[in-house]
C-alpha positions as CSV (number, residue, x, y, z in Angstrom):
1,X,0.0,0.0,0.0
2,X,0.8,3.5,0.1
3,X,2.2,5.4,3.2
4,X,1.8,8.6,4.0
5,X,3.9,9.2,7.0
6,X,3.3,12.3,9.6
7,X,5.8,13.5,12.3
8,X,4.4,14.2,15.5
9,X,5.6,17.7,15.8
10,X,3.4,18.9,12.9
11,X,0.6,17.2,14.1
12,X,0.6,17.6,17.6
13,X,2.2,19.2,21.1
14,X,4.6,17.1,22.9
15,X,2.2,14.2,25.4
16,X,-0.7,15.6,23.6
17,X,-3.2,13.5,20.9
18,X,-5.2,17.2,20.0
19,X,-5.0,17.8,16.6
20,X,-3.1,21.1,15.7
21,X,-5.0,23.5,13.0
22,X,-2.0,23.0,10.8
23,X,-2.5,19.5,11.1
24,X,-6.3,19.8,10.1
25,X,-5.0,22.0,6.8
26,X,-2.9,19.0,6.4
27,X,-5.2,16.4,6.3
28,X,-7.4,19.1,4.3
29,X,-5.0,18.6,1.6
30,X,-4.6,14.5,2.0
31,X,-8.8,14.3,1.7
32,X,-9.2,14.5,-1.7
33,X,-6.8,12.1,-2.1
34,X,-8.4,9.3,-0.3
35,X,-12.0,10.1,-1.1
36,X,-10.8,9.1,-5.1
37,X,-9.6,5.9,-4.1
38,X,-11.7,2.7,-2.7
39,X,-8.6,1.4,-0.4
40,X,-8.8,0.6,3.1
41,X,-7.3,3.4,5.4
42,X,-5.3,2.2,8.7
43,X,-4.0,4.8,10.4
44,X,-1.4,3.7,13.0
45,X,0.2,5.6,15.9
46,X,3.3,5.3,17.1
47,X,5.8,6.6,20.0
48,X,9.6,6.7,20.8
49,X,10.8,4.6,24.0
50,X,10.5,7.3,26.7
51,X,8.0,6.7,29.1
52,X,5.0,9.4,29.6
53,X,2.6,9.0,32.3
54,X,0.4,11.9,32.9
55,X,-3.1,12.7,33.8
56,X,-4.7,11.7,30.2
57,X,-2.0,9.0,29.4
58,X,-0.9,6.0,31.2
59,X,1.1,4.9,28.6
60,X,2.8,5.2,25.0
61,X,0.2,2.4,24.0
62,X,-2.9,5.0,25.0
63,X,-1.3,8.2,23.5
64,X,-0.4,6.6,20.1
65,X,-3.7,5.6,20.1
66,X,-5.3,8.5,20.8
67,X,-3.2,10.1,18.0
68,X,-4.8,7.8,15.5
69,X,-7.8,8.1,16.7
70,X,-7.6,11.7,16.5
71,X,-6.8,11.4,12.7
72,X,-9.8,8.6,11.9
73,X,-12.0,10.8,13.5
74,X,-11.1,13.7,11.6
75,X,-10.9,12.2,8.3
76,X,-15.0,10.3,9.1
77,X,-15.5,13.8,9.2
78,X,-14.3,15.7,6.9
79,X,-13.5,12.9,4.1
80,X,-17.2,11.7,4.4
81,X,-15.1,8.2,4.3
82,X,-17.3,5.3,5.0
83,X,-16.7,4.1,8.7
84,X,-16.1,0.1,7.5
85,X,-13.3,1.8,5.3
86,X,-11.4,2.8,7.9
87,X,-9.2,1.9,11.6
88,X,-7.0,2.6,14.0
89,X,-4.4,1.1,16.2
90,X,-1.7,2.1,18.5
91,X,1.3,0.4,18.8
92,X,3.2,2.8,21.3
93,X,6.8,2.3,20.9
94,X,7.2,-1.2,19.3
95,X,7.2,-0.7,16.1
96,X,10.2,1.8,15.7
97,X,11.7,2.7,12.1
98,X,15.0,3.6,13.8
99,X,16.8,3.1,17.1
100,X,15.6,5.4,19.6
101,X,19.3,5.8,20.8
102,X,19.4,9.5,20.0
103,X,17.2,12.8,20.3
104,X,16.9,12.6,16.5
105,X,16.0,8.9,16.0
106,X,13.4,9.6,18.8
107,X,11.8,12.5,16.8
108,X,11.8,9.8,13.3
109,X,10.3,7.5,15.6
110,X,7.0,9.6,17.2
111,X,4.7,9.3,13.6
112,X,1.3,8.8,12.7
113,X,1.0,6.2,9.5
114,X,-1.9,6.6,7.1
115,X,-1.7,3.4,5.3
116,X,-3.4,2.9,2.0
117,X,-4.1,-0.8,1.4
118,X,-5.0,-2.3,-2.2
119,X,-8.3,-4.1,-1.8
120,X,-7.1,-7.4,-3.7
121,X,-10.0,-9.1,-6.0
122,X,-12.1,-6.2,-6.2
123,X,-12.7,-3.3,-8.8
């Protein structure tokens, strides 16, 4: 499928799953893009290995969830997308793309995915 990768930083404030305006223009701009195609969306959040526990999160599990979330939500609403179309998972920090041994790798690793995936066998 096709990936369409978002940094945290643009999306959201650090230990926060609020969608920033400039992520909504963002996904303003991504919208058309999905509504022309019949894929399956998974959006999928993800974390770097530091632990955050606060008063919203318990976990990197819950907040890269809630970052998906966020994003489905936002796209059922504004990409008119039809709910069996689309999910979301979390998958905190165990699915990094790099080692999370420095500030940088860290930063690579904090992403929300939007996954296009081919719906084999059907026009």
């Amino acid at each position: 499928g096709i990936i369409i990768r978002i940094m945290d930083k643009a999306f959201f404030d650090e230990g926060k799953a609020d969608l920033k305006n400039s992520a909504r223009q963002a996904l303003d701009k991504i919208v058309p893009v999905i509504k022309q195609i019949s894929n399956h969306v998974r959006i999928e959040g993800h974390t770097d290995n530091v632990p955050i526990s606060n008063a919203r999160f318990r976990d990197n599990w819950q907040l890269s969830t809630e970052r998906a979330l966020a994003v489905l939500n936002y796209l059922l609403r504004n990409a008119s997308l039809a709910p069996v179309r689309v999910a979301a998972t979390g998958y905190g920090e165990y699915h990094p793309i790099v080692s999370n041994d420095t500030l940088e790798n860290r930063a690579l690793n904090r992403r929300v995915d939007i996954i296009l995936i081919p719906r084999f066998g059907q026009n």
